[in-house]
C-alpha positions in Angstrom: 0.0 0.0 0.0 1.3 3.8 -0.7 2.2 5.8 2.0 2.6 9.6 2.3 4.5 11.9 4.8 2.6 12.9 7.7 0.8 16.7 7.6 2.9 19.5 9.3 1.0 20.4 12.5 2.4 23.6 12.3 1.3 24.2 8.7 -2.3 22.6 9.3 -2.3 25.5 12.8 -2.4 28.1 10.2 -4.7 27.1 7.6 -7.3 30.2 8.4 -4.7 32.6 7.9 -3.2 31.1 5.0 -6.8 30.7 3.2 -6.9 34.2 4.1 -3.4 35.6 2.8 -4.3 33.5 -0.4 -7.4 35.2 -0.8 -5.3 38.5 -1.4 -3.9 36.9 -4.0 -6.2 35.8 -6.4 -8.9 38.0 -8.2 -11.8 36.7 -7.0 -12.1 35.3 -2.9 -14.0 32.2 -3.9 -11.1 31.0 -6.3 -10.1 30.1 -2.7 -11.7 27.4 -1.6 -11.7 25.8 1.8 -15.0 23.7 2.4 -14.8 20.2 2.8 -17.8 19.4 0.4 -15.8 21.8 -2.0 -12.9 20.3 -1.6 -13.9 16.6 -2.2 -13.4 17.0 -5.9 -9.8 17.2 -5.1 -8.8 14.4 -3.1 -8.2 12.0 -5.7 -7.3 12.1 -9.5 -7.7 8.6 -11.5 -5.9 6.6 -9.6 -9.3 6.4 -7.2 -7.4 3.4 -4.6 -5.9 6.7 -3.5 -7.9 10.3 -1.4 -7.0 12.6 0.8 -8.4 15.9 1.5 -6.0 18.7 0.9 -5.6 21.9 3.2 -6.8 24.5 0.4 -7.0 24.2 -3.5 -6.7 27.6 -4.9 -7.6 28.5 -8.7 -5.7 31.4 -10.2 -6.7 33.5 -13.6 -3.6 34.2 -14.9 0.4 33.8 -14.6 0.7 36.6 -12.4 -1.4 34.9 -10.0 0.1 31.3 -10.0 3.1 33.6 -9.3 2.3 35.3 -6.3 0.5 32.0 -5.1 3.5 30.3 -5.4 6.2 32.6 -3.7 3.8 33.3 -1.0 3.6 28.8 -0.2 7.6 29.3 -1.0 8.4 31.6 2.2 6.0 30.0 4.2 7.4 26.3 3.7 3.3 25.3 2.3 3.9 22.0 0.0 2.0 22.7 -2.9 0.2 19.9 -5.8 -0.6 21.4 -9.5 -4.0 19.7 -10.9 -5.2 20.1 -14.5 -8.3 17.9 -14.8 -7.0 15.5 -12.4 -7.4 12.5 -15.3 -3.8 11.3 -13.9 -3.9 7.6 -13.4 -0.6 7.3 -11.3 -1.5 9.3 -8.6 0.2 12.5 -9.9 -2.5 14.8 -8.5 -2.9 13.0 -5.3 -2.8 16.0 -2.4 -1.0 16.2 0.8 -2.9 17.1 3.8 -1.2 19.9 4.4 -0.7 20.6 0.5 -2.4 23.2 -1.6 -3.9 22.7 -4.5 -3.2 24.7 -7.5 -5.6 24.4 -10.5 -5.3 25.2 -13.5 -9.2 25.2 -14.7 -9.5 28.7 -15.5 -6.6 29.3 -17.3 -8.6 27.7 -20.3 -7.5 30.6 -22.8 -6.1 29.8 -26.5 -3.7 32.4 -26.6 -2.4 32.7 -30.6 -3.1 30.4 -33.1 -0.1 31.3 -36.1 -1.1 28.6 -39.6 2.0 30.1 -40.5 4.4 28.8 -38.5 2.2 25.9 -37.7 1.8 26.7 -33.6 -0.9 27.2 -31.2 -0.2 29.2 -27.9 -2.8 28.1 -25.2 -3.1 28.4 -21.4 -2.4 25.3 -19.6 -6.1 24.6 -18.6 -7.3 24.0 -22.3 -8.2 20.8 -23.0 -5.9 18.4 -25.1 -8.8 18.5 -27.8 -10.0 21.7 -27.5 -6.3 22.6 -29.2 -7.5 20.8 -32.3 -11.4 22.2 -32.2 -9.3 25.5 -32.5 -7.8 24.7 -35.3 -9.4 22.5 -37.4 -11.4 24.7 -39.2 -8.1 25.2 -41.1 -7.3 21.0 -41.6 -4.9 21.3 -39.1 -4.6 19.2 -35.7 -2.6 18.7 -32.5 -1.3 15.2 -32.4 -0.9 13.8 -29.2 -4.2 12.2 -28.4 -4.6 10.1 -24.8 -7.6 8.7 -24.4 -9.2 11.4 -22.2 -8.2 14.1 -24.3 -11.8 15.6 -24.5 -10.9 16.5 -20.6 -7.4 16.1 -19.7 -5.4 19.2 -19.8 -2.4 20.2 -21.8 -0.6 20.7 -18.0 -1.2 17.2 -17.1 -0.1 16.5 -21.2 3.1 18.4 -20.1 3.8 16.8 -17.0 3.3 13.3 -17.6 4.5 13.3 -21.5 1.1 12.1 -22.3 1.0 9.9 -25.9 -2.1 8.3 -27.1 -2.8 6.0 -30.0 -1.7 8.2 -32.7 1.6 9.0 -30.9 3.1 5.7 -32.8 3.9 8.0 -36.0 3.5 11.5 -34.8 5.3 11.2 -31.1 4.4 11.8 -28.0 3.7 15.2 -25.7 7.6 16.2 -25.9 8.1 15.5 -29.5 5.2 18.3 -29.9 5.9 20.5 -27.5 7.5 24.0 -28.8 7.6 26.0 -25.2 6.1 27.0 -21.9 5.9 29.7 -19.2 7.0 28.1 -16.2 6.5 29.3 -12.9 9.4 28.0 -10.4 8.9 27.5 -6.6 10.1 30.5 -5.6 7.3 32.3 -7.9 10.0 33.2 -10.6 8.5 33.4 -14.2 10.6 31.8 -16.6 9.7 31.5 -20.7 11.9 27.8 -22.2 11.8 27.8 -25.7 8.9 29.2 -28.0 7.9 28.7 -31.8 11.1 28.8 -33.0 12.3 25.3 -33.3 15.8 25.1 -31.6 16.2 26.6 -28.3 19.6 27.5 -27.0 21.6 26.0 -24.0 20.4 23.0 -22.4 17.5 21.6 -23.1 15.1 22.5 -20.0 12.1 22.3 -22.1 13.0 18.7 -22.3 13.8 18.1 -18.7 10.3 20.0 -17.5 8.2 17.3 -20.2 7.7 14.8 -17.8 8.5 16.1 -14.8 5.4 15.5 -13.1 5.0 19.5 -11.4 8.3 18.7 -9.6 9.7 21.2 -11.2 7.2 24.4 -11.8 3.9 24.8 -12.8 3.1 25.3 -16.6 0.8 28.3 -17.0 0.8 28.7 -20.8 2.4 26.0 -23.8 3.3 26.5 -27.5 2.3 23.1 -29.3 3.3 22.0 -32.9 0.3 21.6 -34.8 0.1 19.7 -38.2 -2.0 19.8 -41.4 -4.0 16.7 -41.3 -4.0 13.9 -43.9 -5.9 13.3 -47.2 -7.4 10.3 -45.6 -7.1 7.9 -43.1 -8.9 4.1 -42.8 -8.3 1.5 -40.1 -8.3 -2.4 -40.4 -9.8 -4.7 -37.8 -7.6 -8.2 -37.2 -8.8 -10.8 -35.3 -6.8 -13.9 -34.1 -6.9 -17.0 -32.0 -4.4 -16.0 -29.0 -2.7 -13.1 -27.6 0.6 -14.4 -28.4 -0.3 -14.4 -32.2 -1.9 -10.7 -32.0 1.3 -9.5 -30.5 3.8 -11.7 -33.1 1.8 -9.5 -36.3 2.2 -6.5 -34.4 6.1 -7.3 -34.3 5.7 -8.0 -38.1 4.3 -5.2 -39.0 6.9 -3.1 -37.4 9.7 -5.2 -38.6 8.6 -4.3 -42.2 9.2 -0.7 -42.0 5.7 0.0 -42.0 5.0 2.8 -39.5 1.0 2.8 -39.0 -0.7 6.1 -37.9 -1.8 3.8 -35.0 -1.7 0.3 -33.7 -3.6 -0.4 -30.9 -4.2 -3.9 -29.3 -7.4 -5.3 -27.2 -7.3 -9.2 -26.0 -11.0 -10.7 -25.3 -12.0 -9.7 -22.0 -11.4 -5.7 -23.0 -13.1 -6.9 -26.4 -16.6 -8.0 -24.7 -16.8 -5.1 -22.5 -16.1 -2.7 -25.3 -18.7 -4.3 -27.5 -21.3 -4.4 -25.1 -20.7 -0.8 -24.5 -19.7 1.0 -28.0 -21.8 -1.4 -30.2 -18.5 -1.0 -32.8 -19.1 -4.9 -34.6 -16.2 -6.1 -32.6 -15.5 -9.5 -33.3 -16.6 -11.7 -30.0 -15.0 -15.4 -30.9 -11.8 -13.6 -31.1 -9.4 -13.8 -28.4 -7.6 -10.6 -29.3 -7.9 -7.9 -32.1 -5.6 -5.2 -33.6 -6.5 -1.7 -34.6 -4.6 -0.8 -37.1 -5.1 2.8 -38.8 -2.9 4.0 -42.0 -3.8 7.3 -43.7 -2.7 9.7 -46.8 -4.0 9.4 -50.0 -6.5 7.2 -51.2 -3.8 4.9 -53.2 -1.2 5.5 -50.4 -4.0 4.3 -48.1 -4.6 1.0 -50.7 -1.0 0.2 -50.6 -0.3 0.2 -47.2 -3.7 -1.5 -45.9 -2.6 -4.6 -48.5 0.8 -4.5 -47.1 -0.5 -5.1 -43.7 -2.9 -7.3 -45.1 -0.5 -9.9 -46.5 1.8 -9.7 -43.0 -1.5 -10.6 -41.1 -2.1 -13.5 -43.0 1.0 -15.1 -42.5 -0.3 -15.1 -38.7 -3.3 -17.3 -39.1 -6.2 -13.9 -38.5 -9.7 -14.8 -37.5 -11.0 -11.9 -39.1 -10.0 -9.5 -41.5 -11.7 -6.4 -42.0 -11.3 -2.9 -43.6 -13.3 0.2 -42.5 -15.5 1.0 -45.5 -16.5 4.4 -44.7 -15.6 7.4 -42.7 -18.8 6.6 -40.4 -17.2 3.1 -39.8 -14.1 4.1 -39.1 -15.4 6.5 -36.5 -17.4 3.9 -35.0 -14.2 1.4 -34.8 -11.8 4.5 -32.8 -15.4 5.1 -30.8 -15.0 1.7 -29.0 -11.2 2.1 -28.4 -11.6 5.4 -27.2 -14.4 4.2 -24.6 -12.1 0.9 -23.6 -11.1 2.0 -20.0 -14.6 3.1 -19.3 -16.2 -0.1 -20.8 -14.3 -2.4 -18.5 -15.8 -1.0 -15.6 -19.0 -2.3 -16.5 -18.3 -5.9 -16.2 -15.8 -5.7 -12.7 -16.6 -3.4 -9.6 -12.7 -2.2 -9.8 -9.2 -2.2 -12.0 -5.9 -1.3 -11.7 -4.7 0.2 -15.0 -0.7 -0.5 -15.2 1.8 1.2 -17.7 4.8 -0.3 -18.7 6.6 0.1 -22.4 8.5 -2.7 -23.6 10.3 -3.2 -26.8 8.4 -4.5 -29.4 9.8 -7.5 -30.7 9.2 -9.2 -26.8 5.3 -8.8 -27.2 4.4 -12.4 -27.6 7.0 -13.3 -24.4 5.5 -10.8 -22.2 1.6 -11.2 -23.4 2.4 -14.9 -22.4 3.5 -13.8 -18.9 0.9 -11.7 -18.0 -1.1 -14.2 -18.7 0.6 -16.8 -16.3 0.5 -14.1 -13.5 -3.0 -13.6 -14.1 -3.6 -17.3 -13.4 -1.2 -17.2 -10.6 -2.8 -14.4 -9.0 -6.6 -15.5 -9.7 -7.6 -11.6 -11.6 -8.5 -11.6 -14.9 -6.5 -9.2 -17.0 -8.3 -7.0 -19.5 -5.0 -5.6 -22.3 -5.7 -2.5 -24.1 -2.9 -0.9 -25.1 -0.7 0.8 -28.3 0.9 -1.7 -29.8 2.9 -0.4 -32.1 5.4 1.6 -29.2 5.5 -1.2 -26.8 3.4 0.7 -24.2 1.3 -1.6 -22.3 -1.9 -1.2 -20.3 -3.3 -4.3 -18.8 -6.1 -3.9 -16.6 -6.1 -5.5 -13.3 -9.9 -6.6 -12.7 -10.3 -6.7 -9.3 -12.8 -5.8 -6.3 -12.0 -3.6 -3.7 -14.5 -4.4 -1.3 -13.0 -7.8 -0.8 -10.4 -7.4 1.8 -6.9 -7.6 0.9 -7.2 -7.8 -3.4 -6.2 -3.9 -3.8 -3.3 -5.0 -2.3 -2.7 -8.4 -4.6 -3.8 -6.0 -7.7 -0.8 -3.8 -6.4 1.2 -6.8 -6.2 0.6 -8.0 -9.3 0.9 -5.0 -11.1 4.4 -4.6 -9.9 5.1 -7.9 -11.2 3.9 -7.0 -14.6 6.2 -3.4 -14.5 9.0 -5.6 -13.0 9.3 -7.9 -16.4 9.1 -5.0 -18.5 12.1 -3.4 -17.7 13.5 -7.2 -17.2 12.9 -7.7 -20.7 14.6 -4.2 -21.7 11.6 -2.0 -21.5 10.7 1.0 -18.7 7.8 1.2 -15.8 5.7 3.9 -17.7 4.9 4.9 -20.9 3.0 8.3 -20.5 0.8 7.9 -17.0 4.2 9.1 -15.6 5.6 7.5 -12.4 2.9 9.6 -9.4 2.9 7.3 -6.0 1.5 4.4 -7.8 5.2 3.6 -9.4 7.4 5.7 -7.0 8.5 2.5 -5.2 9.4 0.5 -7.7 12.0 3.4 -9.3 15.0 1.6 -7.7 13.4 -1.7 -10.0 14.3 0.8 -13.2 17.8 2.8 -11.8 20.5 2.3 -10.3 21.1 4.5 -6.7 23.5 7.1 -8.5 20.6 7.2 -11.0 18.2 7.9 -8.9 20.9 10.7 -6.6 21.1 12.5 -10.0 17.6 12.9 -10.2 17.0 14.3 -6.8 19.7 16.6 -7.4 18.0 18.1 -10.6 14.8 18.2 -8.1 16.5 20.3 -5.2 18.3 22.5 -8.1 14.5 23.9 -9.1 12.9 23.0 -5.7 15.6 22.9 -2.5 12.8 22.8 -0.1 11.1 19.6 -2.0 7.7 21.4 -1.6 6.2 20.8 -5.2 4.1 17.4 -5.5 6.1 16.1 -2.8 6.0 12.2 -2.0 6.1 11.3 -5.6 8.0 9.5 -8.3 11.2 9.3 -5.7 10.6 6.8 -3.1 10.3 8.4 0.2 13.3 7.0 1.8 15.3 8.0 -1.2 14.3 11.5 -0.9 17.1 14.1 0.7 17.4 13.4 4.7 15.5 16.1 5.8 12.4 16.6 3.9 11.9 19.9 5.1 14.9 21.5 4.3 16.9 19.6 1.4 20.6 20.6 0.6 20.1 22.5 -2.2 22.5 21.4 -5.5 25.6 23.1 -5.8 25.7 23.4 -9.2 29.7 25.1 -9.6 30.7 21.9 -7.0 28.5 18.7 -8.5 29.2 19.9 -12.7 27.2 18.4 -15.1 26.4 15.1 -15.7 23.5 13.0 -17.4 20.4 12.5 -15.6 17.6 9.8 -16.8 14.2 10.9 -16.9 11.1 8.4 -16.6 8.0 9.8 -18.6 
């Protein structure tokens, strides 16, 4: 089970007076808010195993106010947890209870949208899709595309390095991502990069991607958008066994061929998702691939026949190609709904993220499967193929006593073998509490030393999203007052960053 530092009694002593210095902060008192039934919105974000109250969630209107929010929590010692739209499935939003919250809802501006240079300047609140409802009048679109997009912000984007199906040819959050105003602990305002498309000096726009509001707080991002294709079309391929699902997906990679998207769903996610989307799923399958090509109509021909004639050579159930743009829609309708379907057939499930390489898909489908049978849970897979990042669903019941904790168990068997077979503990839900434990699984101890050190360079006091992705007895000594990293006396030196 996760644990988390015990609350500062001295902080908690103070919380009327901080609610009230906060309120001189912000532009309007109730962006303050303090009531418990107010606050319950708050004490969890996707990973729902997880609550706890915070002291205060505070929602500023503009950079200036994040500012002044945050130098005022700075001087005072008040740990503080950034929240987008809390869609975080790690636990990366999880409060302290003697943390304040600091949304970004109402910084839901788009800022500048240039078709010129192909960007889009937003405020961190706008929603991942509402980036390309601003510019799609135009055929253009923003690429990264998890499957919450219609909510999840492009802070929560930023800090976990969010991907999504399409992210197998267009890249993930960081491989979009032009520049952000950053706000540092200390209430500093800092712009990294910007629409031109090489920054100068080191690459902190890399090193804040990912960093899981350890760091800063985003306030406003420049994104990449792209002019979308001619066309696009997926296929539907069926097959007889996990195993041969994930061999075709190796194939088709192997090739050279590099799908839009490939996405992967095994029996038990395909039943739920049927039942749910009504998308003509086939149900005698025990696993299906999604695989989407797009560009011109004979581009589109040539490639789905490629794909095609790999498949066959793995024995496919099924075979089908998306006739019309109304299919097509209906097929990505039931893959976008997968998480949410598979709640309708178990009370509870742990949603893991691990990314292995490609070509040990079959090995590690056939694994999972054994620890499923070892463990007694039924494992639901729906993930993107086509990068190696996994997402089995643990399908479990939380009010029996004692299987969150085998689903936890499990699941860190399941991120254990992917970085045994050369792959990594997270893919794009970032590493939050739920993996902060196992970090020592993926590095090494001077790994991990680097890491804290980049931490106490932005953040000496370790007061932003405290108690996650380090494990807690790998954090500096004394929580409350970190040595701060002596830049001139440590040098440089690579650190490794886990998105």
């Amino acid at each position: 089970m996760i644990e988390l530092p015990p609350p500062r009694e001295d902080v908690l002593a103070r919380r009327a007076q901080i609610a009230a210095d906060l309120r001189g902060l912000v532009d309007k008192p109730e962006a303050v808010i303090d009531a418990a039934d107010e606050m319950r919105a708050y004490e969890t974000d996707g990973l729902t195993a997880y609550r706890q109250m915070p002291m205060l969630v505070v929602l500023p209107g503009s950079t200036e106010e994040v500012s002044r929010v945050m130098a005022y929590c700075h001087d005072n010692g008040i740990r503080v947890v950034a929240r987008g739209a809390g869609t975080s499935l790690a636990g990366g939003a999880l409060p302290l209870a003697d943390s304040v919250v600091i949304g970004v809802s109402r910084l839901s501006r788009v800022l500048d949208i240039d078709f010129a240079n192909r960007t889009a300047t937003v405020q961190a609140g706008v929603t991942n899709m509402g980036i390309t409802r601003a510019v799609e009048h135009e055929q253009y679109f923003y690429a990264p595309d998890p499957s919450s997009q219609i909510v999840c912000t492009i802070a929560g984007n930023i800090a976990m390095n969010s991907g999504g199906a399409h992210c197998l040819k267009y890249g993930v959050t960081t491989n979009n991502l032009m520049g952000v105003t950053l706000v540092l602990p200390d209430g500093q305002v800092v712009e990294l990069g910007g629409k031109h498309l090489d920054a100068a000096g080191y690459d902190l726009l890399g090193l804040i991607t990912g960093s899981e509001g350890g760091l800063g707080i985003v306030t406003e991002a420049t994104v990449r958008i792209l002019r979308a294709a001619e066309g696009a079309r997926p296929v539907l391929i069926s097959f007889d066994s996990n195993e041969a699902a994930g061999a075709c997906v190796d194939a088709i990679i192997g090739s050279g061929i590099i799908p839009v998207a490939l996405e992967f769903m095994d029996k038990p996610a395909i039943h739920a998702t049927e039942a749910f989307a009504k998308a003509g799923y086939p149900l005698d399958a025990e696993a299906m691939l999604i695989v989407e090509v797009e560009g011109s109509e004979a581009e589109i021909a040539t490639l789905l026949d490629r794909i095609v004639a790999i498949a066959q050579a793995h024995a496919p159930k099924t075979i089908r190609v998306s006739q019309s743009d109304a299919e097509s829609a209906l097929i990505w309708k039931g893959r976008k709904a997968a998480f949410g379907a598979v709640g309708h057939i178990m009370p509870d499930y742990y949603c893991m993220d691990g990314t292995i390489p490609t070509g040990t898909l079959p090995e590690v489908l056939g694994r999972i499967g054994e620890l499923s049978d070892a463990y007694g849970f039924q494992v639901a897979n729906i993930f993107h193929a086509g990068d190696g990042n996994l997402h089995p669903l643990i399908l479990y019941d939380a009010n029996k006593p004692g299987e969150l904790a085998r689903a936890e168990e499990m699941g860190a068997e399941i991120l254990k073998l992917c970085v045994d077979v050369g792959g990594c503990l997270t893919g794009e839900h970032g590493v939050g509490v739920e993996k902060r434990d196992l970090m020592p699984v993926q590095f090494n101890p001077t790994d991990l030393d680097q890491q804290r050190r980049l931490k106490s360079a932005f953040d000496p006091q370790w007061l932003l999203n405290p108690a996650k992705v380090f494990p807690l007895t790998d954090t500096p000594p004394a929580w409350d007052d970190p040595a701060p990293l002596n830049l001139q006396a440590h040098g440089g030196g690579d650190a490794h960053a886990s998105h």
